[in-house]
Wavefront OBJ file of the C-alpha trace (Angstrom):
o trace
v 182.416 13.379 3.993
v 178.851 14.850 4.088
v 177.590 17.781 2.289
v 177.146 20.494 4.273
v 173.635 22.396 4.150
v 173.176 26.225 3.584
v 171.722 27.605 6.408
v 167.938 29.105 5.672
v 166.881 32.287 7.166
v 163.318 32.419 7.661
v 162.961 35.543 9.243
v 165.373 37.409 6.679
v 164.213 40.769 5.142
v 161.443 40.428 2.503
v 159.571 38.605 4.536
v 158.808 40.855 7.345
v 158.080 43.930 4.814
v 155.430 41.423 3.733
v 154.223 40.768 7.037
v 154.360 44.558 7.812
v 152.605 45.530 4.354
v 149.909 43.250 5.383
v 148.772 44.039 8.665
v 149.190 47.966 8.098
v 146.803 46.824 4.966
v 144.320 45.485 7.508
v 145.160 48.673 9.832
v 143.991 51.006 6.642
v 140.900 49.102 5.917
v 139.598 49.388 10.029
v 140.391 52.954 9.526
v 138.581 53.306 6.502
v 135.813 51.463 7.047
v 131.828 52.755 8.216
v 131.121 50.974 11.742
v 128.033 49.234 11.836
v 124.888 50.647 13.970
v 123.671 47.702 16.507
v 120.368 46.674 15.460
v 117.453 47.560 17.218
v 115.287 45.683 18.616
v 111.585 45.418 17.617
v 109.949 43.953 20.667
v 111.259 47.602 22.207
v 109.625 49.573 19.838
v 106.369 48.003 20.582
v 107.338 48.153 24.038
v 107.935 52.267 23.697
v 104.518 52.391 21.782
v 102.706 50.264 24.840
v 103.971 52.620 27.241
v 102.593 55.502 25.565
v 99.578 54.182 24.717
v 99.254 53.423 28.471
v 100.099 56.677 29.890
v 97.535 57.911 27.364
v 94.814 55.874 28.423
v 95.617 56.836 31.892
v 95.423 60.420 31.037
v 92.297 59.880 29.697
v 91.037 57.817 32.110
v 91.526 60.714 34.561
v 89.517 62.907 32.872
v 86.893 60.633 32.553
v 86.971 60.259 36.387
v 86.667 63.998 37.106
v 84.149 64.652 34.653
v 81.963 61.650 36.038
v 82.726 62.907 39.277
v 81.364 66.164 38.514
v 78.065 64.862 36.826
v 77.827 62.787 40.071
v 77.508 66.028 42.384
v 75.413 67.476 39.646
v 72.952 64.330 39.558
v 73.039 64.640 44.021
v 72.445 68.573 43.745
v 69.248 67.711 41.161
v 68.111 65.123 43.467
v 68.743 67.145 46.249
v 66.197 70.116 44.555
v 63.559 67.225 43.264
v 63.492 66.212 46.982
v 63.240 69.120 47.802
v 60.229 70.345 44.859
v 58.555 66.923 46.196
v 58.166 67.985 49.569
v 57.318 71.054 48.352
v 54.361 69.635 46.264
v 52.872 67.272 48.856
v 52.980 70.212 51.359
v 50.998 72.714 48.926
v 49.368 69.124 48.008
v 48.300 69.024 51.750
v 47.489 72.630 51.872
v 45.500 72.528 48.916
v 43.542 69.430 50.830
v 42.576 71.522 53.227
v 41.731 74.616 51.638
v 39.645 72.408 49.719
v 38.090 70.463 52.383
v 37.335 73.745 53.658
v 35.603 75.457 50.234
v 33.729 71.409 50.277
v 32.549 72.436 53.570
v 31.444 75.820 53.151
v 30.006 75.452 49.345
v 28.090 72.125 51.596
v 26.684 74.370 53.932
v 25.807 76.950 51.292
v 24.125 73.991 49.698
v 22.406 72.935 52.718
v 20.498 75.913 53.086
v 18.911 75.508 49.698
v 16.830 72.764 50.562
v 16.049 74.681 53.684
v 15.023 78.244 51.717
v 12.978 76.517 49.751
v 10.772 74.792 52.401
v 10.883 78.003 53.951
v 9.660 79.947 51.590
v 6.524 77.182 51.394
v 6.557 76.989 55.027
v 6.817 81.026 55.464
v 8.844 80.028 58.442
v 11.817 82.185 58.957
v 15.123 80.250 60.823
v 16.328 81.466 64.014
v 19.245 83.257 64.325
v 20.239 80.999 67.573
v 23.443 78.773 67.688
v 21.132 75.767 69.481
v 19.845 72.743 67.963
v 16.249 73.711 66.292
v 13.590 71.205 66.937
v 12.391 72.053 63.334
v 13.767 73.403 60.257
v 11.550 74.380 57.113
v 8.262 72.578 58.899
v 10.592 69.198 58.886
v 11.628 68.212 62.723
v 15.491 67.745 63.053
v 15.561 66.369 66.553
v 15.990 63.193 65.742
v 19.481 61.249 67.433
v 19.589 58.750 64.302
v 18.287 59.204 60.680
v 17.853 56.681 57.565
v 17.508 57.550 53.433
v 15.911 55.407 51.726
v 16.715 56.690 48.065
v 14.941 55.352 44.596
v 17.842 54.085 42.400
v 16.270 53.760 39.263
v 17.273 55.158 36.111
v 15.330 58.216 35.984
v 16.481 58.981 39.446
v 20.344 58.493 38.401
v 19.970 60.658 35.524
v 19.589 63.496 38.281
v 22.080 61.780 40.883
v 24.504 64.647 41.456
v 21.235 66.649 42.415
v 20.014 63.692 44.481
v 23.438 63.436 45.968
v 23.737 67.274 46.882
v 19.727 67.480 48.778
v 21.112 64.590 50.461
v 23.791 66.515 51.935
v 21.059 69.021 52.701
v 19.154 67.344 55.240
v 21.806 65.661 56.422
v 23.638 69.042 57.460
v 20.498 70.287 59.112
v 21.042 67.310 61.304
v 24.311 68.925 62.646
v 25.148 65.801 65.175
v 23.650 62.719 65.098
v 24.365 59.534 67.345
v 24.167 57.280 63.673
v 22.493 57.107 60.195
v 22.085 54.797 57.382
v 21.793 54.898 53.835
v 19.728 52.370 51.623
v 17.943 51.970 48.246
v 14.043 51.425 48.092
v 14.218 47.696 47.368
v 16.354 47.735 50.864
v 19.874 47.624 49.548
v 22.266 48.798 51.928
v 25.235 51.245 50.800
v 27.642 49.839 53.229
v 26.742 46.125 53.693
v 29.088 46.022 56.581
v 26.944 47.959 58.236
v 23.744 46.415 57.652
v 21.952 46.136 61.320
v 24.222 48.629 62.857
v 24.529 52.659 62.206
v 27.290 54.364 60.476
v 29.187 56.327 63.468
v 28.485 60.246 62.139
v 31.571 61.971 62.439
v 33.059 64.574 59.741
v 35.175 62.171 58.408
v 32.526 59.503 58.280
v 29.924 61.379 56.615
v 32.627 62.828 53.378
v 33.956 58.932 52.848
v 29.845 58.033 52.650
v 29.102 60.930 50.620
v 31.937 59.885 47.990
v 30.590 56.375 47.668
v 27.065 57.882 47.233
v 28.404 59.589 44.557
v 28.903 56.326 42.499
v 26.458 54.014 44.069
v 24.539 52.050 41.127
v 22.016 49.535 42.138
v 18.939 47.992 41.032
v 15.413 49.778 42.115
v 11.757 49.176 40.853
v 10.954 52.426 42.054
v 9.104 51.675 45.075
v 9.823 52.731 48.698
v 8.004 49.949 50.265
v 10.376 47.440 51.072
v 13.089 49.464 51.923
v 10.963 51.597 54.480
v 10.329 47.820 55.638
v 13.475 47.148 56.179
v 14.395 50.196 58.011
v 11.164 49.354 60.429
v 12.104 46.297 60.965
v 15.763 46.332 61.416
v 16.182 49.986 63.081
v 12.987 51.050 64.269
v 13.248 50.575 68.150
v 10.965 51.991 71.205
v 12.558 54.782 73.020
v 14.832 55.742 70.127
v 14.312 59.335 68.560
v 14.493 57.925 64.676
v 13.861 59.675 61.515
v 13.554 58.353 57.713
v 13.779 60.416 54.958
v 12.608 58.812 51.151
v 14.033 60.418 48.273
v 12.663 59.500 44.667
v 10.276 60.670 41.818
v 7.905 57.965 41.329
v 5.774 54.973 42.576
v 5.326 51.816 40.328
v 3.088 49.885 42.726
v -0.412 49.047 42.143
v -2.204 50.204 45.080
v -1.922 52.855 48.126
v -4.408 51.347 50.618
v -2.052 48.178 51.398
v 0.746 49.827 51.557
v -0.150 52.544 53.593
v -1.691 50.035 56.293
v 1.290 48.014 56.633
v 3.419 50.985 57.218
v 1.085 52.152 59.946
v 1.613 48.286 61.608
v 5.046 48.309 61.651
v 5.686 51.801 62.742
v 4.085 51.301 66.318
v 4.493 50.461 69.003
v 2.712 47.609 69.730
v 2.051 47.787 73.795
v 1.899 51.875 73.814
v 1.057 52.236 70.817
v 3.194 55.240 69.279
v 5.092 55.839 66.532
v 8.721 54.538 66.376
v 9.978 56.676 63.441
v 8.886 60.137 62.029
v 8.737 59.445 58.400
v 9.549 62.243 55.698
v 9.553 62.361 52.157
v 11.312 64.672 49.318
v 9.860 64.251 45.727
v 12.208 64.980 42.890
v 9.277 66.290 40.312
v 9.758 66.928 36.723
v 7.752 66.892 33.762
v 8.339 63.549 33.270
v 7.085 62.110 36.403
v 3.792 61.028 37.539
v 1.927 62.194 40.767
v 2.305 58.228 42.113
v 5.213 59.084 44.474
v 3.055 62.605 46.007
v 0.003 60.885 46.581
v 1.782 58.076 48.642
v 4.312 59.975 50.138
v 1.882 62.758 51.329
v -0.266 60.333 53.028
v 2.574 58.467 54.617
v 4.393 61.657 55.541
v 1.708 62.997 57.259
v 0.158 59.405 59.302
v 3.821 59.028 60.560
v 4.085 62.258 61.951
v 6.544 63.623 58.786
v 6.958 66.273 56.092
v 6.232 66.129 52.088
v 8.401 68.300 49.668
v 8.151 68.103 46.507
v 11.026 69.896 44.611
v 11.365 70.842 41.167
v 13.817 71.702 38.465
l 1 2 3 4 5 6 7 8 9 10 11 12 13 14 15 16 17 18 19 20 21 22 23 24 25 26 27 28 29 30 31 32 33 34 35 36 37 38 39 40 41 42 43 44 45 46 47 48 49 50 51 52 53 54 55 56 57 58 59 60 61 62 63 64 65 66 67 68 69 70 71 72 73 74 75 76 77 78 79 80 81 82 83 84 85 86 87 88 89 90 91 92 93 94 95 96 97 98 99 100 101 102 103 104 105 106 107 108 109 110 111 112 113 114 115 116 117 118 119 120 121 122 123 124 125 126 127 128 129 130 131 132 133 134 135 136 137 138 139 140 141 142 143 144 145 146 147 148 149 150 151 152 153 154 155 156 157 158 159 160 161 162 163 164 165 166 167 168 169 170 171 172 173 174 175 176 177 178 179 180 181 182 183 184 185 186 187 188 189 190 191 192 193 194 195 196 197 198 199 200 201 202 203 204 205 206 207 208 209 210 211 212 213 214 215 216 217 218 219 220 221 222 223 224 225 226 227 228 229 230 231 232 233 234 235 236 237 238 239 240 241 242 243 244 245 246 247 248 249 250 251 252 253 254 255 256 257 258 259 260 261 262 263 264 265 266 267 268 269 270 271 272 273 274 275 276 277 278 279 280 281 282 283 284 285 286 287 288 289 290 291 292 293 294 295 296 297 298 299 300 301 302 303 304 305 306 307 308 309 310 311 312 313 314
């Protein structure tokens, strides 16, 4: 007959107060113990700092944008007033032109009459007082539709130019309305070589634009009026037009009168009536320094060709 085996209780006493001891162990230590923070993250801390950063720049950015603004309606407002000062200027500008044009004008005819006193006062010949057109001024006849200068270019002359420039003026103002004139040197060197063999139209205008390039012409001479009163003979000199010549300078460096004066007389008539096609006058510029060539010629030409002589000094 078989044993028979004690029954084992597994579940007896002691071993659930272990059991129980245990797990309220475990119970006591989650009490006790500190939880644990979660970690943070770095990428959101950068993220945090972006953002700022951003909303920053955006701030800023702003600012920027009104203050640029406002310098922008500053710069139109300035641009606005420079216009403004601009037009300003070119109208005073304009103004001033004309004011000036007009003190040109007037100091011109002041100017004028100087050459005109003073042949008066050799001429004892008084103007009149009349608005017409005189038929002579100073002893010098002004009737004349188209005029020429011939004017000596040489140094000594340009050392006086501004004078020679302003007498210019002079008798061309006592010629109030012409239909043309022309300007050239003694050697026959045109001012305006477009114009050579025509006349310059004489209009206000005209006359100031010619006057200002007078003012700076330069151009060889050998002081002698002979071949530019040839040229004006020959190219201008025309029956049945009322022509005058006026020759400015201060001295004669030919050799001889006779020839000179005979050659003139040829070509200054008319060969089938046998008048004179120009009236010629001359103005002498004398100084110390000068000879008496340029009198003694021009006196004798002046007065075969139907013209005036004056000789004017410092």
């Amino acid at each position: 007959m078989r044993p028979r085996r004690a029954n084992l209780e597994i579940f007896s006493l002691s071993f659930l107060d272990i059991v129980s001891c245990g797990f309220g162990a475990v119970v006591l230590l989650v009490l006790i113990s500190k939880p644990l923070e979660a970690p943070i993250d770095p990428d959101i801390d950068n993220a945090r700092n972006m953002l700022a950063e951003v909303i920053t720049a955006e701030q800023s950015l702003a600012q920027s944008t009104r203050t640029l603004q406002k310098k922008q309606q500053e710069l139109a407002s300035l641009k606005q007033i420079n216009r403004l000062i601009q037009q300003s200027e070119a109208t005073t500008k304009t103004q001033l032109g004309a004011k000036v044009n007009e003190l040109e004008k007037l100091d011109g005819d002041l100017e004028g009459l100087s050459l005109v006193e003073s042949s008066l006062q050799r001429a004892s010949i008084r103007p009149s007082s009349s608005n017409k057109r005189d038929a002579e001024v100073g002893g010098i006849p002004v009737d004349s539709d188209y005029i020429i200068f011939i004017v000596d270019t040489s140094g000594s002359m340009l050392n006086i130019w501004p004078r020679v420039s302003r007498e210019l003026i002079n008798v061309l103002k006592i010629h109030p309305k012409v239909k043309g004139f022309q300007i050239m040197n003694d050697n026959g060197i045109h001012l305006i070589s477009s114009y050579v063999g025509k006349w310059i139209p004489d209009t206000p205008q005209r006359r100031r634009a010619v006057m200002n390039m007078f003012r700076s012409w330069r151009s060889a001479s050998n002081s002698s009026p002979v071949e530019g009163l040839e040229v004006a003979l020959k190219k201008y000199a025309r029956p049945n037009r009322s022509l005058s010549i006026y020759i400015f300078g201060d001295d004669y460096s030919g050799s001889s009168y006779g020839p000179v004066i005979d050659s003139i007389d040829k070509l200054n008539r008319n060969r089938i009536t046998g008048k004179r096609l120009a009236k010629i006058h001359a103005i002498g510029f004398m100084s110390q320094y000068t000879t008496n060539r340029f009198s003694i010629l021009m006196r004798e030409v002046s007065q075969r060709n139907g013209g005036t002589f004056l000789a004017l000094h410092p």
